[in-house]
C-alpha positions, 0 to 999 in steps of 0.5 A: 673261923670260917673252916671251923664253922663249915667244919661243924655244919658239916658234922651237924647235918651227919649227926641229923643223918645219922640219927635217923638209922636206927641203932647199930647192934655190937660187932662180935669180939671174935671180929673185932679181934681178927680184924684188929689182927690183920690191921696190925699185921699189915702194920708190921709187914709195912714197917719192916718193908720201910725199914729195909727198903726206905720209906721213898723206895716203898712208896715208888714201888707200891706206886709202881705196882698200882700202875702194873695191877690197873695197866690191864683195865685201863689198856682195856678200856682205851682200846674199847673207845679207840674201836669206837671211833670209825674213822681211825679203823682200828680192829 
């Protein structure tokens, strides 16, 4: 009861946001329609990986895969803050 209180003060306060912006024009079908495309090729594309591969394994390696795609940045980043602490003297 509390939750669904909350729940719909939050919606009142974005309904009240939201009807100040003045109206949205209509997306173009064309778009609607390429971007239904890709959304349902993806789809596909995952259901056939989880079907070969087992829901648990694809979702260890697209885990996997996000830690070898963010590996760089993050090393990056570490090695920039390391720099910066003069006493370690690190180059």
């Amino acid at each position: 009861m509390i939750i669904d209180a909350m729940v719909h003060g939050i919606l009142s306060v974005v309904e009240t946001i939201m009807s100040i912006f003045p109206t949205i024009p209509a997306i173009d079908s064309s778009i609607v329609t390429a971007g239904n495309w890709i959304v349902t090729t993806v789809g596909e594309g995952a259901a056939f990986a989880s079907f070969v591969y087992g829901s648990t394994l694809l979702a260890a390696l697209v885990g996997v895969a996000i830690v070898v795609w963010a590996f760089e940045p993050i090393y990056h980043v570490v090695m920039w803050v390391i720099k910066k602490i003069p006493f370690l003297n690190v180059h």
